[in-house]
PDBQT receptor file of N, H, CA, C and O in Angstrom, charges set to zero:
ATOM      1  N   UNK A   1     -51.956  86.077-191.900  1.00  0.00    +0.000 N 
ATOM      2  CA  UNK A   1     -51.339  84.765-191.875  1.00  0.00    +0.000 C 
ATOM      3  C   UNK A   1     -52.159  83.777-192.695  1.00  0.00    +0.000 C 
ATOM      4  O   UNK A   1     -51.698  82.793-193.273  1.00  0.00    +0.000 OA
ATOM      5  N   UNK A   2     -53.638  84.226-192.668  1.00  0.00    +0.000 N 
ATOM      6  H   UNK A   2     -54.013  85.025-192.198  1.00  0.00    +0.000 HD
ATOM      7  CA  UNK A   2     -54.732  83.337-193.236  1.00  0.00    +0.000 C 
ATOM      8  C   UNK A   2     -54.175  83.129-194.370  1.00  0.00    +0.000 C 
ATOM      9  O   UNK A   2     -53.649  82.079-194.739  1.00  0.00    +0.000 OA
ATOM     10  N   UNK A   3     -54.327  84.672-195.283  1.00  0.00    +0.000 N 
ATOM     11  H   UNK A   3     -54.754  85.525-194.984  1.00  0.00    +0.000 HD
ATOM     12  CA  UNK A   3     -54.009  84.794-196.601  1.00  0.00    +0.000 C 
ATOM     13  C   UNK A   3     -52.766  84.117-197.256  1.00  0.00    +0.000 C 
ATOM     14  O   UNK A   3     -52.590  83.511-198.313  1.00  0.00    +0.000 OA
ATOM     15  N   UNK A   4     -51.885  84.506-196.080  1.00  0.00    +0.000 N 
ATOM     16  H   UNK A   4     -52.028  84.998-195.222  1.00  0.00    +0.000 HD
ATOM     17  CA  UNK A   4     -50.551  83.536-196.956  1.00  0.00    +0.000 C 
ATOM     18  C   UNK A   4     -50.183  82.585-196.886  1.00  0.00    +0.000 C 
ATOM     19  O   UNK A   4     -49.076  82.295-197.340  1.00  0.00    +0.000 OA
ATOM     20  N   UNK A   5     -51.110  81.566-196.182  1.00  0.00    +0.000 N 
ATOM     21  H   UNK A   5     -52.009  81.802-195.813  1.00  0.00    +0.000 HD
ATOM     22  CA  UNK A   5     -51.009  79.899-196.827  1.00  0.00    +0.000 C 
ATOM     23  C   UNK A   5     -51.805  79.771-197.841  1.00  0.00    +0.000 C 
ATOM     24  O   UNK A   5     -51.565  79.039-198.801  1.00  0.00    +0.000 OA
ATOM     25  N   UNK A   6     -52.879  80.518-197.702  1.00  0.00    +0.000 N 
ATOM     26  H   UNK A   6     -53.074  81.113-196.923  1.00  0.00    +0.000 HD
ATOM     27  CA  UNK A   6     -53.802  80.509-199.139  1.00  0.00    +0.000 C 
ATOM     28  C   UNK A   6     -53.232  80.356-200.577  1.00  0.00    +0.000 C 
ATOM     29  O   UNK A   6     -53.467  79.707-201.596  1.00  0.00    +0.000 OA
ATOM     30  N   UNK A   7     -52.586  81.049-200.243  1.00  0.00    +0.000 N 
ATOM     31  H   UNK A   7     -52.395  81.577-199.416  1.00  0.00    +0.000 HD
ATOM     32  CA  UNK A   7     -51.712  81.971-201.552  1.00  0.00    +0.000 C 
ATOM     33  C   UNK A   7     -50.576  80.837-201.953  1.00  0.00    +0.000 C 
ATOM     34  O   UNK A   7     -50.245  80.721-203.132  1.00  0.00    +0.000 OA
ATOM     35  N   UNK A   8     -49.996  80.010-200.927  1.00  0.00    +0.000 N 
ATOM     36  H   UNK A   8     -50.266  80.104-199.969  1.00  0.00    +0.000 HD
ATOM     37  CA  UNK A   8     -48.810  79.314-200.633  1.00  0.00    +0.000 C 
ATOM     38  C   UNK A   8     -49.741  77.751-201.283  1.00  0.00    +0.000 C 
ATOM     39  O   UNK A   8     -49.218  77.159-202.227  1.00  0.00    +0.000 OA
ATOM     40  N   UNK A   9     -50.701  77.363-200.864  1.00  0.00    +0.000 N 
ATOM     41  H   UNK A   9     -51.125  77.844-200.098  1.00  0.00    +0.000 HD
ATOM     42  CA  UNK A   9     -51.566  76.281-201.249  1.00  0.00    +0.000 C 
ATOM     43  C   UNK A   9     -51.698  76.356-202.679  1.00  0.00    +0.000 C 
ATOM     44  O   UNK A   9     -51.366  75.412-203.397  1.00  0.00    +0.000 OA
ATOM     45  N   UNK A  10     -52.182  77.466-203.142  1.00  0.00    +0.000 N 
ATOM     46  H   UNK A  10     -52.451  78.233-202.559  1.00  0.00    +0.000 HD
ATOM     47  CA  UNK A  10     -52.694  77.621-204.519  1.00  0.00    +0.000 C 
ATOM     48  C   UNK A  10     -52.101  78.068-205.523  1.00  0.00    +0.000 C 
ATOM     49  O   UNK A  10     -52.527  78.215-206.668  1.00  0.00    +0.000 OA
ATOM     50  N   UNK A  11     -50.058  78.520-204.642  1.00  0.00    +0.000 N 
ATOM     51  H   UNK A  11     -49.712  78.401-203.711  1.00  0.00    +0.000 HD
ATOM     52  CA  UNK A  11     -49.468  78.614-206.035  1.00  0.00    +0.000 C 
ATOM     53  C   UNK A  11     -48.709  77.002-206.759  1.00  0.00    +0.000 C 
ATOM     54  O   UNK A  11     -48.119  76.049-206.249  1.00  0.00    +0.000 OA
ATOM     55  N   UNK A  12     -49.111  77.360-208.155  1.00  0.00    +0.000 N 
ATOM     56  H   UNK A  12     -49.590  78.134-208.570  1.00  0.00    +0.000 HD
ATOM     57  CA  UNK A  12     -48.548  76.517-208.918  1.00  0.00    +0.000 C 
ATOM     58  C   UNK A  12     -47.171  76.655-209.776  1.00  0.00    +0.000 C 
ATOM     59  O   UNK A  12     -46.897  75.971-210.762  1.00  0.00    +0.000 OA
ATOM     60  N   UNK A  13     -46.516  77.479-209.316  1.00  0.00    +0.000 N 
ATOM     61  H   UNK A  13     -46.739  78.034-208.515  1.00  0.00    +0.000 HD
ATOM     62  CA  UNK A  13     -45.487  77.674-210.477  1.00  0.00    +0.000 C 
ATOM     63  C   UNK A  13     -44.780  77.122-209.992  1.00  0.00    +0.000 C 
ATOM     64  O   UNK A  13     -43.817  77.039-210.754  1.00  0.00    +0.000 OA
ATOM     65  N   UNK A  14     -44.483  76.326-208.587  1.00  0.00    +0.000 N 
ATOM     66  H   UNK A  14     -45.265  76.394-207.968  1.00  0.00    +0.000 HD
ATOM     67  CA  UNK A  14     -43.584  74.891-208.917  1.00  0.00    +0.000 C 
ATOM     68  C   UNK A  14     -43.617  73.595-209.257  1.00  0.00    +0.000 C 
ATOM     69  O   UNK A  14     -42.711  72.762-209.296  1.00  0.00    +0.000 OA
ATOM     70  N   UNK A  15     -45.224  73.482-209.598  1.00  0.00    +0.000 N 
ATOM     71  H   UNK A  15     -45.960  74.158-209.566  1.00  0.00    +0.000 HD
ATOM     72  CA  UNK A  15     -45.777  72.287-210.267  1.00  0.00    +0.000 C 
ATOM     73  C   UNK A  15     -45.491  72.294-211.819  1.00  0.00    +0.000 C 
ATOM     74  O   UNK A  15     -45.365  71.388-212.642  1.00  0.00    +0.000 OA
ATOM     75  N   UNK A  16     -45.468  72.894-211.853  1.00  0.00    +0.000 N 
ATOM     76  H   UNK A  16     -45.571  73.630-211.184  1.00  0.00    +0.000 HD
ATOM     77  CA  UNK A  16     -45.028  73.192-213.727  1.00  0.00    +0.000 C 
ATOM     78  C   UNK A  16     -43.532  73.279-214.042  1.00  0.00    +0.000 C 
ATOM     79  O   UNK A  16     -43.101  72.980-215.156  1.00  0.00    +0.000 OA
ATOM     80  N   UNK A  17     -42.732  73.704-213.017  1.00  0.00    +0.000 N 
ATOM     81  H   UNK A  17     -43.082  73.947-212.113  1.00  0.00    +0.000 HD
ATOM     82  CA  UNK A  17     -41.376  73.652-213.501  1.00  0.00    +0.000 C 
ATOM     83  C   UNK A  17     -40.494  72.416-212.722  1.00  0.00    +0.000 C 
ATOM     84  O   UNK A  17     -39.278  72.253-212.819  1.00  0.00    +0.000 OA
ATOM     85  N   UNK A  18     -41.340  71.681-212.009  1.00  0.00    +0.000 N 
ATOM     86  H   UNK A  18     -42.328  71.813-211.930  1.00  0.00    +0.000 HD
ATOM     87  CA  UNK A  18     -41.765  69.867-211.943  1.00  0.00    +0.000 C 
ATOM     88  C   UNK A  18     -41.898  69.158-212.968  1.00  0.00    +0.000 C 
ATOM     89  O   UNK A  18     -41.164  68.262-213.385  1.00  0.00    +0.000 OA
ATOM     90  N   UNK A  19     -43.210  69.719-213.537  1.00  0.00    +0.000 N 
ATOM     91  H   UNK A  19     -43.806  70.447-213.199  1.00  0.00    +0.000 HD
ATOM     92  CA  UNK A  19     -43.440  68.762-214.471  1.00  0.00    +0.000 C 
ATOM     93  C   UNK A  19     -42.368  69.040-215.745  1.00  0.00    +0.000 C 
ATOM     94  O   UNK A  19     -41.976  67.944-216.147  1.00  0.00    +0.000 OA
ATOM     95  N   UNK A  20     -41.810  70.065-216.454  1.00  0.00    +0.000 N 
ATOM     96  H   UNK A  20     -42.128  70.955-216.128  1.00  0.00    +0.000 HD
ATOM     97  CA  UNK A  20     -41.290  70.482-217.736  1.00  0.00    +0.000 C 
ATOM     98  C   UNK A  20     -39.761  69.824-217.236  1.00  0.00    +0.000 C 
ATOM     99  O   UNK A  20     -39.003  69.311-218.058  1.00  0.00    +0.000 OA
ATOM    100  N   UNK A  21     -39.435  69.918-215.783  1.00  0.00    +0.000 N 
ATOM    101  H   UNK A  21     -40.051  70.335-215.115  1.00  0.00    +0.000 HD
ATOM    102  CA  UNK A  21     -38.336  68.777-215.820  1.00  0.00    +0.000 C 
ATOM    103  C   UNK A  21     -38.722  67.401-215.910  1.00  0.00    +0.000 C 
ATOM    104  O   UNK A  21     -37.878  66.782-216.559  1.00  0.00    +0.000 OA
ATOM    105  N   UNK A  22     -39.737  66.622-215.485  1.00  0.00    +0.000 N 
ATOM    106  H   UNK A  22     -40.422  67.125-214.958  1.00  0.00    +0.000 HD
ATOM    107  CA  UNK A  22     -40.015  65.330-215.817  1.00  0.00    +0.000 C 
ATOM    108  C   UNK A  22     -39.822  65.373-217.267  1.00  0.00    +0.000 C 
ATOM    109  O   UNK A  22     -38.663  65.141-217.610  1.00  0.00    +0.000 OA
ATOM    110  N   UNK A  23     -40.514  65.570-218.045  1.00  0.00    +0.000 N 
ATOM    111  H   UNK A  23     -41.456  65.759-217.766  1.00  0.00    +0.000 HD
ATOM    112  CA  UNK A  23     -40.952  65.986-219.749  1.00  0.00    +0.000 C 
ATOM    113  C   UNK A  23     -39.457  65.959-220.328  1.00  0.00    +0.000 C 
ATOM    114  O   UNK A  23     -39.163  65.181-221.236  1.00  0.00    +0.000 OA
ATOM    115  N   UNK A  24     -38.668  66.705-219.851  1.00  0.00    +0.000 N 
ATOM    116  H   UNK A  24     -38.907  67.337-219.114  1.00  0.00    +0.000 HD
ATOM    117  CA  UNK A  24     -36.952  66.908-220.139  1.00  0.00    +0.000 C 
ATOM    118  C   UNK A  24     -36.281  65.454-219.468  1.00  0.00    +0.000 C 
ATOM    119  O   UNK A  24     -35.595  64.735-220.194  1.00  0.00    +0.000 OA
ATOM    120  N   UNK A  25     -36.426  65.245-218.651  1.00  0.00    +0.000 N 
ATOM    121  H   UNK A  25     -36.983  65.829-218.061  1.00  0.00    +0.000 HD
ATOM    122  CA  UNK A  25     -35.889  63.697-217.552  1.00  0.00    +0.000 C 
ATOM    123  C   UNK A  25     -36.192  62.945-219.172  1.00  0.00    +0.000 C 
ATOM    124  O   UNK A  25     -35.261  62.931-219.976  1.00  0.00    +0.000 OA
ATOM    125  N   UNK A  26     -37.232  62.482-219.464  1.00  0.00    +0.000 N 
ATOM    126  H   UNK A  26     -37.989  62.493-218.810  1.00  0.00    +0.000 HD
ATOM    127  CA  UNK A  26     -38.364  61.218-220.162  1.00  0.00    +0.000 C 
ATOM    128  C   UNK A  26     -37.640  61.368-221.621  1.00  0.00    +0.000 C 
ATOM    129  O   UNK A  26     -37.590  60.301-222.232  1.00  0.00    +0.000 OA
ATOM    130  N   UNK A  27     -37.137  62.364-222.213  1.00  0.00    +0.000 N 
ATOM    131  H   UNK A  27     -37.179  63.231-221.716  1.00  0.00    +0.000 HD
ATOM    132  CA  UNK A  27     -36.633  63.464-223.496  1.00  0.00    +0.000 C 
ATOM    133  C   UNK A  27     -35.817  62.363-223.450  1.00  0.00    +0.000 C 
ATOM    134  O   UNK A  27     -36.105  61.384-224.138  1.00  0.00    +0.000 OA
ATOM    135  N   UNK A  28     -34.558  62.367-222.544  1.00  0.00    +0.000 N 
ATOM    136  H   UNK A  28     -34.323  63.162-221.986  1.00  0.00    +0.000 HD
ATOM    137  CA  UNK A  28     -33.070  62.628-222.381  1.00  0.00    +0.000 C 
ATOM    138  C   UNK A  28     -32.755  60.905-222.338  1.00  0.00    +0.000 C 
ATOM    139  O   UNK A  28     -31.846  60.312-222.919  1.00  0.00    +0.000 OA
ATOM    140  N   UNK A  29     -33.995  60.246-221.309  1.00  0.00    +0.000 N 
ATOM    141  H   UNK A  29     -34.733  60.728-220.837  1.00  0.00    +0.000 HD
ATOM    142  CA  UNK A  29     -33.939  58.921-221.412  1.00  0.00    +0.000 C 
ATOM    143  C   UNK A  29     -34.203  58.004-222.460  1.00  0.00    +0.000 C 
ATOM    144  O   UNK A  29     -33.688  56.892-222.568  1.00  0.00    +0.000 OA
ATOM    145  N   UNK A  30     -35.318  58.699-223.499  1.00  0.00    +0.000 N 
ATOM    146  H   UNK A  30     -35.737  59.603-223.411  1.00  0.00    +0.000 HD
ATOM    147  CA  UNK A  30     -35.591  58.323-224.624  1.00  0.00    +0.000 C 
ATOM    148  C   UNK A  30     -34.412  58.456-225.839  1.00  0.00    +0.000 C 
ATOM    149  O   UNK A  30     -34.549  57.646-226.756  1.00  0.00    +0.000 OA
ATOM    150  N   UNK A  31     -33.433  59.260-225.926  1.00  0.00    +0.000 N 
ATOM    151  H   UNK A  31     -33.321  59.918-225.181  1.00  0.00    +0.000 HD
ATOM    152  CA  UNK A  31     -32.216  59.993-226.548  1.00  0.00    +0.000 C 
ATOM    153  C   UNK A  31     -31.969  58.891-226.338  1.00  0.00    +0.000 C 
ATOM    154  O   UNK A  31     -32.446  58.003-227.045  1.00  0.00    +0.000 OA
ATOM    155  N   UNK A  32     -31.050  58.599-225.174  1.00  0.00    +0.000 N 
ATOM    156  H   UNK A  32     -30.663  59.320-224.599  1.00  0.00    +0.000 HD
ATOM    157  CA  UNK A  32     -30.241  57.753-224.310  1.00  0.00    +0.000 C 
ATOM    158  C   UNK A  32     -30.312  56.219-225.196  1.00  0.00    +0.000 C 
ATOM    159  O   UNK A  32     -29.349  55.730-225.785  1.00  0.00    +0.000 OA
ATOM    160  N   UNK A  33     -31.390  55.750-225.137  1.00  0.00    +0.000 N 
ATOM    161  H   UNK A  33     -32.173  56.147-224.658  1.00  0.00    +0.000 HD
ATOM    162  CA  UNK A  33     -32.121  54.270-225.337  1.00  0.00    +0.000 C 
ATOM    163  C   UNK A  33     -31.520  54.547-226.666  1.00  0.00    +0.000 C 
ATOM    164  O   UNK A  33     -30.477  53.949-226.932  1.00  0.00    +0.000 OA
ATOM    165  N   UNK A  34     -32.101  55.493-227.676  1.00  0.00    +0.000 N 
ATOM    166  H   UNK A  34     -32.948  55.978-227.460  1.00  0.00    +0.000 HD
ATOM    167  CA  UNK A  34     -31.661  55.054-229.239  1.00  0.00    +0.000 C 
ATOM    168  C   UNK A  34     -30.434  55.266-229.562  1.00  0.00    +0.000 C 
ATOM    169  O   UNK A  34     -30.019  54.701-230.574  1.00  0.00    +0.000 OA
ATOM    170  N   UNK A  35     -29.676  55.993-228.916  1.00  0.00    +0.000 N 
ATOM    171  H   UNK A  35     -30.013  56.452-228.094  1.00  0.00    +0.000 HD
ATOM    172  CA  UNK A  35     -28.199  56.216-229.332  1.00  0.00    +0.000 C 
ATOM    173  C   UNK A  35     -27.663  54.981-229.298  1.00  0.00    +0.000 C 
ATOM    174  O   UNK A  35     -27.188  54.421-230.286  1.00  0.00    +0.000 OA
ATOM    175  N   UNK A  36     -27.734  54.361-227.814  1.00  0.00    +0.000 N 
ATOM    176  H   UNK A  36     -28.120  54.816-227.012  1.00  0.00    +0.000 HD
ATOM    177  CA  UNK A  36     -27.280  52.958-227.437  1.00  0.00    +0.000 C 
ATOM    178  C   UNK A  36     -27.377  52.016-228.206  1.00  0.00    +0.000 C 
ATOM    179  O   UNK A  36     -26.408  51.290-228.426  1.00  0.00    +0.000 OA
ATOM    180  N   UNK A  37     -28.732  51.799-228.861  1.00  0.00    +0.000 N 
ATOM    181  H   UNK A  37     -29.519  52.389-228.682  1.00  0.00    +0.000 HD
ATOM    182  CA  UNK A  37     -29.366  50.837-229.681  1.00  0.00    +0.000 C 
ATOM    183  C   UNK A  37     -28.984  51.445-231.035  1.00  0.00    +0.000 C 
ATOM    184  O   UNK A  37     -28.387  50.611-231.716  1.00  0.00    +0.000 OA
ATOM    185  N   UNK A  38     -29.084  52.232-231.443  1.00  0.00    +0.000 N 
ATOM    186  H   UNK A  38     -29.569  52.910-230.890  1.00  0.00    +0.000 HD
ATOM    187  CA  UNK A  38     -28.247  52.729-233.016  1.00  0.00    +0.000 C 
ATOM    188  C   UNK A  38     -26.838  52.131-232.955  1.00  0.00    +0.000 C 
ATOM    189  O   UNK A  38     -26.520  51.303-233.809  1.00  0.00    +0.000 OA
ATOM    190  N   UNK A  39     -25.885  52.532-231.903  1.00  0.00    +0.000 N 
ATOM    191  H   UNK A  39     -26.143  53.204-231.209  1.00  0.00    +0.000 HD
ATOM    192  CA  UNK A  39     -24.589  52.454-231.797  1.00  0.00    +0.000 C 
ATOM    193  C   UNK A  39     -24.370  50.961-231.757  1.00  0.00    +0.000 C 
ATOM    194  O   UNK A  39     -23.385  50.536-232.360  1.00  0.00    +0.000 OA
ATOM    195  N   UNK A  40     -25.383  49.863-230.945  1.00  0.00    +0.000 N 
ATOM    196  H   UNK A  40     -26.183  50.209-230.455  1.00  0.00    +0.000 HD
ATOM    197  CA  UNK A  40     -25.111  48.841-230.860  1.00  0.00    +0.000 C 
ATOM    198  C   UNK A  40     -25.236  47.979-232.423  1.00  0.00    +0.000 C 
ATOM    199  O   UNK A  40     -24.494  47.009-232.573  1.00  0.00    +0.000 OA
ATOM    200  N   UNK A  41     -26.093  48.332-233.441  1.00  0.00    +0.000 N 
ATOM    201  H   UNK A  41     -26.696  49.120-233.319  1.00  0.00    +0.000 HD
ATOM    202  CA  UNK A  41     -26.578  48.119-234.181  1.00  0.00    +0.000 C 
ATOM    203  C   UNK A  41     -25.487  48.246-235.747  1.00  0.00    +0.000 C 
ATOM    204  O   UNK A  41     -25.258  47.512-236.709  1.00  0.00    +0.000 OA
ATOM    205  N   UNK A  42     -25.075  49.521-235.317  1.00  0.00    +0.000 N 
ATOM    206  H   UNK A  42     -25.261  50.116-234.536  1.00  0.00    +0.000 HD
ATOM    207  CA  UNK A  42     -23.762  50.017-236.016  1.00  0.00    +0.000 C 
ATOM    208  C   UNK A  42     -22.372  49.578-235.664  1.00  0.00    +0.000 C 
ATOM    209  O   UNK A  42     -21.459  50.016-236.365  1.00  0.00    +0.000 OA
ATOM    210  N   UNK A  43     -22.175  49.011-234.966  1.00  0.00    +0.000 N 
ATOM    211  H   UNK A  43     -22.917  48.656-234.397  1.00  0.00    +0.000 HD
ATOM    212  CA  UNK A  43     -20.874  48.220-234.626  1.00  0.00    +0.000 C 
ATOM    213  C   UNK A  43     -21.413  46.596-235.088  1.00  0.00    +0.000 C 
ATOM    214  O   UNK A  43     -20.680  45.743-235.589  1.00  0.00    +0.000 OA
ATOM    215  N   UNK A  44     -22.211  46.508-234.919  1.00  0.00    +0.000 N 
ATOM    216  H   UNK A  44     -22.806  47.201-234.512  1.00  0.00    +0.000 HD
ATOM    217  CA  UNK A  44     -22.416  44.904-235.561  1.00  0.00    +0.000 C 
ATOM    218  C   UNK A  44     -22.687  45.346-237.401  1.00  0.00    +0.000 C 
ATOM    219  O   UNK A  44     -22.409  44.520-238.270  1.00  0.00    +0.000 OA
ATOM    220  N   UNK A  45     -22.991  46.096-237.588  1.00  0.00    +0.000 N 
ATOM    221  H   UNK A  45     -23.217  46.767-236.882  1.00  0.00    +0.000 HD
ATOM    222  CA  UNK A  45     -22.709  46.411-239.273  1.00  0.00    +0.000 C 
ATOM    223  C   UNK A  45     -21.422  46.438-239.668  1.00  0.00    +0.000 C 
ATOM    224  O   UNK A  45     -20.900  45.613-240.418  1.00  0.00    +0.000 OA
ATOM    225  N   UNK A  46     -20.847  47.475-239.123  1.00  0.00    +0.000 N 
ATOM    226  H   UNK A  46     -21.271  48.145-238.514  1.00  0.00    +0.000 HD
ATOM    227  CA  UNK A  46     -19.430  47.602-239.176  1.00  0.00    +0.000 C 
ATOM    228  C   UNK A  46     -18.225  46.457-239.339  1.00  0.00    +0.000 C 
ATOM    229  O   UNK A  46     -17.352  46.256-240.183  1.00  0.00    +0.000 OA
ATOM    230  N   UNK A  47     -18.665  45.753-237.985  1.00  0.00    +0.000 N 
ATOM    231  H   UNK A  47     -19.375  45.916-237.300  1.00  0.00    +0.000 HD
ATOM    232  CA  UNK A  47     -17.925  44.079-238.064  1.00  0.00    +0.000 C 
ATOM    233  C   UNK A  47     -18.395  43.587-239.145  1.00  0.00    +0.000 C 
ATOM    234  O   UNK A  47     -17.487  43.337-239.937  1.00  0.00    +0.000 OA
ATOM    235  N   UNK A  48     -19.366  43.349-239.510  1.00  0.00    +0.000 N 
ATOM    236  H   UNK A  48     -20.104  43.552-238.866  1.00  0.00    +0.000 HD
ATOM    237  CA  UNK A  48     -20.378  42.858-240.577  1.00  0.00    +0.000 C 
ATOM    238  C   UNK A  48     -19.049  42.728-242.045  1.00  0.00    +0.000 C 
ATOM    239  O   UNK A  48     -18.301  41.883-242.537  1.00  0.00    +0.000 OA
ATOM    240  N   UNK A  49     -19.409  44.092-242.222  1.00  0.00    +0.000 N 
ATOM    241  H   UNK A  49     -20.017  44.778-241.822  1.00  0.00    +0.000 HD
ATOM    242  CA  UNK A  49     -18.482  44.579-243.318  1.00  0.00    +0.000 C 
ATOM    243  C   UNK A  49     -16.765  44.518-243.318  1.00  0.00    +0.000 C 
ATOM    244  O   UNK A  49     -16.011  44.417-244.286  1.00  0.00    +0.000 OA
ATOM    245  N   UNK A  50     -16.449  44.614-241.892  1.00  0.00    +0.000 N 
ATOM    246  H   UNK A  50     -17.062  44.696-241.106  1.00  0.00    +0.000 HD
ATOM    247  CA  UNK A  50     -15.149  44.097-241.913  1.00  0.00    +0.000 C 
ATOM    248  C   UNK A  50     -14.643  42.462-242.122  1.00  0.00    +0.000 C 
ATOM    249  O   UNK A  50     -13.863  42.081-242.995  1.00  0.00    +0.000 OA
ATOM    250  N   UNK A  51     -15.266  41.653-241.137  1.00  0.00    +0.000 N 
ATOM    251  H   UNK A  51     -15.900  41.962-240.427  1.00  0.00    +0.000 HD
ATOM    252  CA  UNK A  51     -15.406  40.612-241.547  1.00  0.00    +0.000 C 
ATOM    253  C   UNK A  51     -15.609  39.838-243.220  1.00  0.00    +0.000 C 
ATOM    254  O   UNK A  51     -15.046  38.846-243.682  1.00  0.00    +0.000 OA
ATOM    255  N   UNK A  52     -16.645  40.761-243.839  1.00  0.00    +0.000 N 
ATOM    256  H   UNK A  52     -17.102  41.567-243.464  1.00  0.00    +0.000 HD
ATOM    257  CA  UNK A  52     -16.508  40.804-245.206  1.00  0.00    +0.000 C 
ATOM    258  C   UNK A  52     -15.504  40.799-246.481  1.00  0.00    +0.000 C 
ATOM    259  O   UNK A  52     -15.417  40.369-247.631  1.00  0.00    +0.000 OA
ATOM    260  N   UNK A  53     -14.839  41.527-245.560  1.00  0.00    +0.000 N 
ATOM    261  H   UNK A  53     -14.910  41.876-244.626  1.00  0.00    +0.000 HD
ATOM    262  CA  UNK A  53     -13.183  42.282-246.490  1.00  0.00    +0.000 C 
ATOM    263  C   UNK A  53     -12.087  41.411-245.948  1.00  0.00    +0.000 C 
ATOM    264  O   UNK A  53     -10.967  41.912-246.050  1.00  0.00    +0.000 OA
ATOM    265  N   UNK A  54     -12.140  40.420-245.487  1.00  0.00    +0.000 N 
ATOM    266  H   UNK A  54     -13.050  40.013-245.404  1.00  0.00    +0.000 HD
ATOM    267  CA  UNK A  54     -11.097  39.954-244.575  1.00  0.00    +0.000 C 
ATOM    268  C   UNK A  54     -10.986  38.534-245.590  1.00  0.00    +0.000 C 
ATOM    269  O   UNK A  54     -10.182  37.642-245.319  1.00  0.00    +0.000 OA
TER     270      UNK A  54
């Protein structure tokens, strides 16, 4: 019984597939932010240029 909290304490292989989802979470949020901000950026060009032609 000793041994297998030991074993249970000192494994790590769900700390790592913790962390490589944080790392993926932080990825996806960073994506997120520039698409938004590209897209926002590109519709005010867009008007830009329409407005232009008008």
């Amino acid at each position: 019984m000793r041994t297998s909290i030991a074993r249970f304490v000192s494994d790590e292989s769900g700390a790592t597939a913790i962390e490589y989802g944080l790392i993926a979470a932080g990825i996806s949020v960073a994506i997120i932010l520039v698409v938004t901000t590209l897209g926002t950026n590109l519709t005010t060009t867009f008007q830009s240029v329409a407005d232009a032609m008008i």
